[in-house]
C-alpha positions as CSV (number, residue, x, y, z in Angstrom):
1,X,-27.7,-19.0,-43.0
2,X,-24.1,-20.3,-42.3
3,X,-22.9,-16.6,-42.9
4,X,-25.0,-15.1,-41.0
5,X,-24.1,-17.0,-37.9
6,X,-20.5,-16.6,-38.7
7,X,-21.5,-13.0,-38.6
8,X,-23.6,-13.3,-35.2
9,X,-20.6,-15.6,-33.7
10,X,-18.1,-12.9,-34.2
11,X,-19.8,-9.7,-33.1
12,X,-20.9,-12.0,-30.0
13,X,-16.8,-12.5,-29.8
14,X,-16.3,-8.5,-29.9
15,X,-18.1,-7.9,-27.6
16,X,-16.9,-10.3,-25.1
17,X,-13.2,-8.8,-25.8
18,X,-14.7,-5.6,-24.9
19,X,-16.2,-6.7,-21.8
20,X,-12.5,-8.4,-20.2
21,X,-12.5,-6.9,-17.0
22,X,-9.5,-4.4,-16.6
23,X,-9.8,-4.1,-12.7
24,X,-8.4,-8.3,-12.8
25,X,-5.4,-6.8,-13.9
26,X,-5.4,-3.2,-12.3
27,X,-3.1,-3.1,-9.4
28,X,-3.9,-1.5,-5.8
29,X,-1.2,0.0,-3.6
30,X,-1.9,1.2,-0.2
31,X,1.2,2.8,1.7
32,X,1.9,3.5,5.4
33,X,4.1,5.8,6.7
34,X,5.6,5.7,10.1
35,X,5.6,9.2,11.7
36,X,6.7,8.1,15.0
37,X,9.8,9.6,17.4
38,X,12.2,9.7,15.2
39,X,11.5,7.8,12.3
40,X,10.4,11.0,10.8
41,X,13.9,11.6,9.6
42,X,13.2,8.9,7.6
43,X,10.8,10.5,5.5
44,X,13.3,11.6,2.6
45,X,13.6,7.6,1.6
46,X,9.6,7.1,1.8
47,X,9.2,10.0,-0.9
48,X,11.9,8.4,-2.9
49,X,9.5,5.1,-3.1
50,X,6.5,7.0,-3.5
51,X,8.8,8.9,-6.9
52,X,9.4,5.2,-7.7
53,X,5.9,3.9,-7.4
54,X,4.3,6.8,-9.5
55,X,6.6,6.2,-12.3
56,X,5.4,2.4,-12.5
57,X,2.2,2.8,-12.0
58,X,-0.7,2.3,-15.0
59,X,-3.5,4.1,-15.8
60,X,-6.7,2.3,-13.9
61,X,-4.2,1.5,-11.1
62,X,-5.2,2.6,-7.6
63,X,-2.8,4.4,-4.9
64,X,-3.2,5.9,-1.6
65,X,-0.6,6.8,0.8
66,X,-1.6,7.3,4.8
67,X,0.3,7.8,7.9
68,X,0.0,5.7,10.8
69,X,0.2,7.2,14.2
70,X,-2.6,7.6,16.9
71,X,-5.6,6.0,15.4
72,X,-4.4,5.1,11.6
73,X,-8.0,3.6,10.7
74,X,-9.9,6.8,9.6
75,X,-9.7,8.7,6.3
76,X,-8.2,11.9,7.9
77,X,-4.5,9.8,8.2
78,X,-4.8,9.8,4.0
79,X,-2.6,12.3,2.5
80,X,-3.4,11.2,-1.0
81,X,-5.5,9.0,-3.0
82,X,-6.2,8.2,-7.0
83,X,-7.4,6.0,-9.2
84,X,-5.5,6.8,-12.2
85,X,-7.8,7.6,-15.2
86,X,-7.7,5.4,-18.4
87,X,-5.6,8.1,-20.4
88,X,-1.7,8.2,-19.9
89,X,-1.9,12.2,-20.6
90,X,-4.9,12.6,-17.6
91,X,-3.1,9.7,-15.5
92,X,0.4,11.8,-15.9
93,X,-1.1,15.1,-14.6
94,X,-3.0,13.5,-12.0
95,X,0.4,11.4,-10.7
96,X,2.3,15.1,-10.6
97,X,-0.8,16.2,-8.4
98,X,-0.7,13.5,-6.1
99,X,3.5,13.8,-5.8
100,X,2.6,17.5,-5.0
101,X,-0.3,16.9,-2.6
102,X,2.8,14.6,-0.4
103,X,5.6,16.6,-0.7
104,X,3.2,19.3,1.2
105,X,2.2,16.9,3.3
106,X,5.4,15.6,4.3
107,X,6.8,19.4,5.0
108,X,4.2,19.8,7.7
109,X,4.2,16.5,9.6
110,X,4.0,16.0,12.8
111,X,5.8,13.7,15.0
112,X,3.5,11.0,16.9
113,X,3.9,9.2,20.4
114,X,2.1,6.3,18.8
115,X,2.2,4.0,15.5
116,X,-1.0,2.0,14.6
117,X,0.1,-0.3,11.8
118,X,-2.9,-2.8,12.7
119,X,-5.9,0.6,12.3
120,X,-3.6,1.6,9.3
121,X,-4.1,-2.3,7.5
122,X,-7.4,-2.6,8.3
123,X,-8.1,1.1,6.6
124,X,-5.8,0.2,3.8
125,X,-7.5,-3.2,2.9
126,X,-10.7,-1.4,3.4
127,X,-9.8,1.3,0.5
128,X,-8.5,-1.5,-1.8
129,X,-11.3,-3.4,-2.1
130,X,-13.4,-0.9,-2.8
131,X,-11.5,0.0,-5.8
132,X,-11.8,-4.0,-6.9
133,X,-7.8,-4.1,-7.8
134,X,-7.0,-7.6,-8.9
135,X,-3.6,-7.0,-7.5
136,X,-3.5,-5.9,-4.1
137,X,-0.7,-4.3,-2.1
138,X,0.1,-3.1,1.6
139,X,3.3,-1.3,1.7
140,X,4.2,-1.0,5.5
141,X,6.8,2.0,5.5
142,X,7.9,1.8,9.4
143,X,10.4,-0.3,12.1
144,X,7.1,-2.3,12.8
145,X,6.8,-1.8,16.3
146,X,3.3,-1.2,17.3
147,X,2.4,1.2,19.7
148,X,-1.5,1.5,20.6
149,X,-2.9,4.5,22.5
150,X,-4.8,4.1,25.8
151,X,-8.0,2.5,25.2
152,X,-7.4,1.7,21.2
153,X,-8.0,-1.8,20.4
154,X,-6.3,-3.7,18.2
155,X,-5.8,-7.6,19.2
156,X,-8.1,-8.1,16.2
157,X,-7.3,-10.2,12.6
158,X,-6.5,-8.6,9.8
159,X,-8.1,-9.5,6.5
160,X,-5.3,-9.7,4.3
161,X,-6.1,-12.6,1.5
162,X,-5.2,-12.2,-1.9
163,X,-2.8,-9.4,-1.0
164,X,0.9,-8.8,-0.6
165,X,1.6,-6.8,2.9
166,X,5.6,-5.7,2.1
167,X,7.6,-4.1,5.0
168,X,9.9,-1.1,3.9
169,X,12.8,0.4,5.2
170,X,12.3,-1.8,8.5
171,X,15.2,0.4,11.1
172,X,16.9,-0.9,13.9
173,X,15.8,0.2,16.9
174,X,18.2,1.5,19.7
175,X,17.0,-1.8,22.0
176,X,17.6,-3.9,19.1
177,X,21.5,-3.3,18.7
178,X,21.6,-4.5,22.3
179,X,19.1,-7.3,22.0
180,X,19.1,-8.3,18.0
181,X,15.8,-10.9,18.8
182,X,13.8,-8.1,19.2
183,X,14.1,-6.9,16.0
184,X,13.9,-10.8,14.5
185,X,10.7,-11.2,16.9
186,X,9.1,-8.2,15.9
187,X,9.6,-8.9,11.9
188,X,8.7,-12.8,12.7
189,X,5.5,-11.9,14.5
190,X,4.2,-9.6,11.6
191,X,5.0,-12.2,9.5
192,X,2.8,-14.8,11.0
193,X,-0.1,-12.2,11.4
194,X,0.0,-11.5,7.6
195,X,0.2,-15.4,6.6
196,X,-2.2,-16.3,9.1
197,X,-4.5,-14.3,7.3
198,X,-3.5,-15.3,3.9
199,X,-1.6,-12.6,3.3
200,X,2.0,-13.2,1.6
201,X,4.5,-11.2,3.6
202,X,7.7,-9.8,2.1
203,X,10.6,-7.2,3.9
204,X,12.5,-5.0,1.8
205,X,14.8,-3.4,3.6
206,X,17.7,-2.5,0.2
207,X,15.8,0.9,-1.3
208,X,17.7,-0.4,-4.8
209,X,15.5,-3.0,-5.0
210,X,12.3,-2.0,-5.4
211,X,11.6,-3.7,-8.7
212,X,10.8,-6.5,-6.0
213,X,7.9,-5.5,-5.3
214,X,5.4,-6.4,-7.8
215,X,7.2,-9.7,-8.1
């Protein structure tokens, strides 16, 4: 009798092994691009991190890369999106898709008058979730200043708890080199939007440091 419950203990102790929920420790990286005025010419460093990113990522890991211009909360602003499969040689070929499917992408941009990073966080967080990443990432690629077409709201919260909102590549405007608090004030106030929300906020500006961002 003691055997046999010995027996029963440990296949109920397999089983439970087998049932560890990857997703916990699956990350989930949403990136926005900034295809605003001139900021386009900035598009060669936001492939490099995407090149970076890929090589990093694990199978059962969730990526998406959208731009943000116009009206950034709708699925048409994704260029690519994956959930890489359980299988290094399936999640390989599917990462050298998705580098393909943004290198087109990038060759046929389009400038924008306007930069939603607000539609573009709400649209991220939204595709996150749903791919119930433990570890969840907003990578804002842009020089943060909103601009919000006519009759586009977006004085709304963002629901950014339990994830990591990191600012990338975050340029100088021409204003700022005559007035350096605007670019403080601008990074500042994103700052406080994303802790507000229980978000933590990071800014990486030094493209050698990307190890930093899964710190």
């Amino acid at each position: 009798m003691r055997n046999l419950l010995s027996i029963l203990l440990l296949i109920l102790l397999v089983v439970g092994i087998g049932c560890v929920d990857t997703k916990s420790h699956a990350k989930g990286i949403y990136m926005l691009i900034d295809t605003s005025g001139t900021y386009t010419g900035e598009l060669k460093k936001a492939q490099a991190i995407i090149n970076y990113l890929l090589g990093t990522l694990q199978p059962g890991d969730s990526f998406a890369v959208a731009s943000i211009d116009t009206g950034s909360f709708s699925e048409k602003d994704i260029w690519a999106k994956m959930t890489f499969d359980s299988k290094p040689s399936r999640a390989n070929s599917q990462k050298r898709a998705f580098q393909e499917a943004i290198n087109m992408k990038r060759a046929s941009v389009k400038g924008s008058p306007y930069t939603d990073i607000t539609g573009g966080i709400l649209q991220g967080t939204e595709f996150i979730n749903e791919t119930g990443a433990g570890k969840k990432y907003i990578l804002i690629f842009s020089d943060l200043k909103e601009e919000i077409g006519k009759g586009y709201v977006r004085d709304i919260p963002i629901q950014v708890s339990g994830y990591t909102v990191i600012a990338l590549n975050v340029t100088k405007l021409r204003s700022d080199n005559i007035d350096p608090r605007e670019y403080m004030e601008r990074v500042e106030e994103w700052k406080k939007k994303v802790e507000s929300s229980g978000g933590t906020w990071k800014v990486i500006n030094d493209l050698e440091k990307l190890d930093r961002i899964f710190e």
